[in-house]
C-alpha positions as CSV (number, residue, x, y, z in Angstrom):
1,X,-14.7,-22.7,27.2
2,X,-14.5,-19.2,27.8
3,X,-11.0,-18.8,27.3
4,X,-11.1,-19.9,24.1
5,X,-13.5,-17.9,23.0
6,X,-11.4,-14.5,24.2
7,X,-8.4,-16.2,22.4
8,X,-10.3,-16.5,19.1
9,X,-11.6,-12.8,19.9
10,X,-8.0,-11.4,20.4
11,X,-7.0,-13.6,17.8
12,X,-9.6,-11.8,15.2
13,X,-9.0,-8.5,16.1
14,X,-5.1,-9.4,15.6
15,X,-5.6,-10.4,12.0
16,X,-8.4,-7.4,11.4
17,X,-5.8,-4.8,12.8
18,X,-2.5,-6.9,10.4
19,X,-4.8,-6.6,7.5
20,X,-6.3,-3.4,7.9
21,X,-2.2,-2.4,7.9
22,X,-1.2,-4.3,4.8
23,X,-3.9,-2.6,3.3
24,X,-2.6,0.8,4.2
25,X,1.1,-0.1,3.5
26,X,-0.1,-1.4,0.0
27,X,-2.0,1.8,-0.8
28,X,0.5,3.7,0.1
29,X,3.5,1.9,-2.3
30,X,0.8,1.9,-5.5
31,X,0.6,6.2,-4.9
32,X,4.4,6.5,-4.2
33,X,4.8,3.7,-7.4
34,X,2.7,6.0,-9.9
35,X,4.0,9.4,-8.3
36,X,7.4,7.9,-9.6
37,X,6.2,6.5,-13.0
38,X,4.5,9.8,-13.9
39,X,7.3,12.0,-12.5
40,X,9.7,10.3,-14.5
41,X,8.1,9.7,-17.6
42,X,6.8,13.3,-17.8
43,X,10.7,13.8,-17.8
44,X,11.5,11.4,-19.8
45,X,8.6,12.7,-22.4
46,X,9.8,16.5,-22.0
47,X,13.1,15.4,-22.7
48,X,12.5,13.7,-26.0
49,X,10.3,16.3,-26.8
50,X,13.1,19.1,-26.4
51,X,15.9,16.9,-28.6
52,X,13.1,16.4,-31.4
């Protein structure tokens, strides 16, 4: 009985630790995604604005 218990245990902190990292990774792609959109369409924006 105790076995399974310390499997379920490891197996909790696995998917704590996976999510806790998907989290992170996600985070980190939404900044890098609106760094981009921002950057470029600040370009974009200062270009129009300098044909106009």
């Amino acid at each position: 009985m105790s076995g399974e218990y310390n499997e379920a245990m490891k197996a909790s902190d696995d998917a704590k630790k996976w999510s806790i990292i998907g989290i992170v990774i996600s985070v980190v792609c939404w900044i890098f995604y609106l760094i981009f959109v921002f950057a470029f369409g600040g370009l974009a924006f200062l270009g129009a604005m300098s044909e106009a």
